[in-house]
N, C-alpha and C positions, 0 to 999 in steps of 0.2 A: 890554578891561576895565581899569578904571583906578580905584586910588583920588583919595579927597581929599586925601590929606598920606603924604607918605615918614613911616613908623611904625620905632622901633629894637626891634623884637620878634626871636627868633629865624628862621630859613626854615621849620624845619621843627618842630612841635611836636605832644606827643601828651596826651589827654585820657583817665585810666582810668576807664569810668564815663559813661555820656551823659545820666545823668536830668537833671532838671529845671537843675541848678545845672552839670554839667559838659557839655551842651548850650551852655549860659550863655558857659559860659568857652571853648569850642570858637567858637561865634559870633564874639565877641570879638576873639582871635586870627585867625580866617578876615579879617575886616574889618580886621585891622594888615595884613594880607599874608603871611601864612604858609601856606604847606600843613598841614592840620591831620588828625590821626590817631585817633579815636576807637576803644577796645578795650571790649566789652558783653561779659556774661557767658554770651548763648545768642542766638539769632535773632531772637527775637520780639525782645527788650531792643535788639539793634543794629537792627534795623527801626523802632522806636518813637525811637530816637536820630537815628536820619538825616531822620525827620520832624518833629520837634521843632526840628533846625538850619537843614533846608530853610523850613521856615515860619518863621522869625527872619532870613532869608539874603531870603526875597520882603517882610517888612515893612520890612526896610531900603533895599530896592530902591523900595520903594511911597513908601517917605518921601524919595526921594532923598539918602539919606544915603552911598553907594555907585553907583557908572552901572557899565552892563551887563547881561545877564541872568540868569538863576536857574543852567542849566546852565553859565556860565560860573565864576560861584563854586563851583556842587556839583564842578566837576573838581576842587576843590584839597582837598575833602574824600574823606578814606577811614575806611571804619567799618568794622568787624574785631573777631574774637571771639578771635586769636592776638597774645600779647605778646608774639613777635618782632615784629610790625610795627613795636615800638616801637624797634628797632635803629638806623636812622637819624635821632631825632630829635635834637633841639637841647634840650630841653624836656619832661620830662613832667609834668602835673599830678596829680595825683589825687583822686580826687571821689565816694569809695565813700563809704556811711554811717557815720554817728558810732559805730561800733563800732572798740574798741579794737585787739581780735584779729583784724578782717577787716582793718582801716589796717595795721598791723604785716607781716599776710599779702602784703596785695595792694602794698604799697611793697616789699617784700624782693622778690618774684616779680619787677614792673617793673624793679628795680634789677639784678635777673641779666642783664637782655636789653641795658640800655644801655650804649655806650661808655664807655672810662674819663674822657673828657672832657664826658659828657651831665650835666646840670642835673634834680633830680627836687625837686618839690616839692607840700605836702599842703593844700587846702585846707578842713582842718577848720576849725571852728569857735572851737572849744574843748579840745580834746586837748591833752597836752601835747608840743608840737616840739621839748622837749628828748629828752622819752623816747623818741620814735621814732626820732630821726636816731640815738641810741644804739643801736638795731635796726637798724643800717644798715652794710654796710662803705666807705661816703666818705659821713659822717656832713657832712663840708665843705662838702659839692656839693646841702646839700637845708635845704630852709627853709620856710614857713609864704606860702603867697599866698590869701589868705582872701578871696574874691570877696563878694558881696552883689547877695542876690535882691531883684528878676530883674537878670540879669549887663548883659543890655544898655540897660538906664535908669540902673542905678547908678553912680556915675560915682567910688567909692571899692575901692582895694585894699587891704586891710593885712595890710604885710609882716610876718610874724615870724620872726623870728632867734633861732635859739638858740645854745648857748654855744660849739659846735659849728660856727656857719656860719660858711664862709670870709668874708675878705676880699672877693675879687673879688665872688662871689655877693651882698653884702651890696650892694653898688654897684648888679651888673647888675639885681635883680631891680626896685630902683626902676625905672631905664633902663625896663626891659619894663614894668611900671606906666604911665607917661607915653607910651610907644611905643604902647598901647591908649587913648589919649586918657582916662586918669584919672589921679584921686590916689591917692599911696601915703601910708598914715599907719605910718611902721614902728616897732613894740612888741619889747619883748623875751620871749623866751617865761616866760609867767605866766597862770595859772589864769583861763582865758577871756578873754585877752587886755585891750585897752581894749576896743573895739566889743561884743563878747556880754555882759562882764560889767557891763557898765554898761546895756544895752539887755534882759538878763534880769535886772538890778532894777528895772529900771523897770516892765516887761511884770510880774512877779509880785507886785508890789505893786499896781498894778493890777488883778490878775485877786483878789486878798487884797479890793479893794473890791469888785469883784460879788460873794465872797463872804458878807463882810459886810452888801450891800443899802447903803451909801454912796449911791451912783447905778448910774444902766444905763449897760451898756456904751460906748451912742450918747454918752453926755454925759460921762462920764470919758474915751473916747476926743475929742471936741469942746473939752474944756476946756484938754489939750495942743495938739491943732491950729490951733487962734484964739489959746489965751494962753502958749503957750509956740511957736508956730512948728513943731512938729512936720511933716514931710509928709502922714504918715499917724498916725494914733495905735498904742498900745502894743498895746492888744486888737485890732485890725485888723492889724496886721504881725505876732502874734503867729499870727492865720490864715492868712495868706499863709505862714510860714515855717512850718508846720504843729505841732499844740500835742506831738504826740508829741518832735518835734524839739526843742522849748524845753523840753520836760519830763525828757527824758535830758540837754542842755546843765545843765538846773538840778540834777538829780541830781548831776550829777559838781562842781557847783562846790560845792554843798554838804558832799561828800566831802571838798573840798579848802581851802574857806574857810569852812565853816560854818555855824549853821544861821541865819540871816541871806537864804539862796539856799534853806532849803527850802522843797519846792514845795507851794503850796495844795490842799486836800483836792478842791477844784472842780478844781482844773486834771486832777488823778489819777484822778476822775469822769467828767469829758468824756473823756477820753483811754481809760477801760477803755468807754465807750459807741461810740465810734468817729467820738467829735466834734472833728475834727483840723482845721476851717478850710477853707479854699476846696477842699482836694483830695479832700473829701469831703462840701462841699455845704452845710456846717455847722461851727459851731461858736461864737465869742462872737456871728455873726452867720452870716444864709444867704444861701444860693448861687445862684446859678441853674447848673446845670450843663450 
């Protein structure tokens, strides 16, 4: 088995978390060349993970983006419901949901298992990376890598540092950025960073026009894609990233900068109906599932 290009990623790195986005980032790293350690919270959860990475691990292989076979990659992954496995890493990410007290929870638990020279870092969204690494005892050694769904099209990481991250860390984490063949945009930590808080003004002022009856969703999403270059538009990546997701992200920035970020009565609608976007088939647009 062989890659395309020597990657500067850690050997060994571990992933709290498999769903959709830390599958993503497990991927990722499997393709820099790392052994990669996935930790799920029950069996069904780390079975649904190892399928989720093994099907990212055969599309990459189908694209030749990667030479060898599926079992040769799946050797270098291990999924695991124990956070000691996380004892040998280099690396650990984490990639539990945007809850405040489960991030806090589940980074102190990770942080007991690793050496005193292991690297641990969160890739919320929106949280604040200062206040968590102040939950931490080497507050130094942990910093913000905020991936972007889906992990393996996206070709952008952004670093966040907080007042707290070391030196070294500040350096290596670009390093690992570039080592996975993307770009690092690094922020300092502040209220939804650049990336969310600039991408959930846009997405809620957007979704403030279907409120209003402006246009449909098709042609206010169309009108960024053609005349502003968008990839996707605001209401379409708003599905994709699911709306429950951009509606707690908007919640908290509004707590924190204002009402400028609070969220549209449509958005607060769809979301108690259980109109979440692609992952449930529905939402500014449908699905096939």
């Amino acid at each position: 088995m062989t890659e395309k290009h020597a990657l500067a990623v850690p050997a060994a790195v571990g992933v709290l978390g498999g769903g959709r986005m830390g599958a993503g980032i497990a991927h990722a790293f499997l393709l820099a060349g790392a052994k990669v350690t996935v930790v799920e919270r029950d069996g069904q959860a780390a079975e649904a993970a190892r399928e989720r990475i093994e099907r990212d691990l055969a599309k990459s292989l189908e694209r030749g983006s990667v030479d060898g076979n599926l079992d040769e990659w799946a050797e270098k992954l291990t999924v695991s419901l124990d956070h000691a496995d996380f004892a040998d890493c280099e690396l650990v990410v984490e990639a539990v949901p945007e809850v405040w007290d489960l991030k806090v929870s589940a980074l102190q638990e990770v942080e007991g298992h690793l050496a005193g020279t292991a690297w641990l870092a969160t890739n919320t969204s929106s949280l604040s990376v200062d206040g968590l690494a102040e939950q931490l005892a080497r507050p130094e050694r942990f910093c913000g890598l905020h991936f972007f769904n889906p992990v393996p099209a996206s070709k952008l990481v952004e670093v966040v540092n907080s007042k707290h991250t070391g030196e070294e860390l500040r350096q290596l984490s670009v390093q690992w950025v570039e080592g996975l063949g993307k770009t690092a945009v690094v922020v300092n930590d502040a209220p939804g960073f650049a990336s969310s808080r600039l991408g959930v003004a846009i997405a809620l002022e957007a979704i403030r026009m279907v409120e209003e009856g402006v246009a449909s969703p098709a042609d206010i999403d169309n009108a960024m894609v053609l005349g502003y270059k968008f990839p996707v538009g605001p209401l379409a990546l708003t599905d994709i990233v699911g709306l429950d997701v951009r509606l707690g992200i908007a919640e908290y920035l509004a707590s924190e900068l204002g009402p400028r970020f609070e969220p549209p009565q449509l958005m607060r609608d769809m979301v108690a109906r259980g109109e979440l976007g692609r992952k449930t088939g529905k939402g500014f647009f449908a699905y096939d599932q």
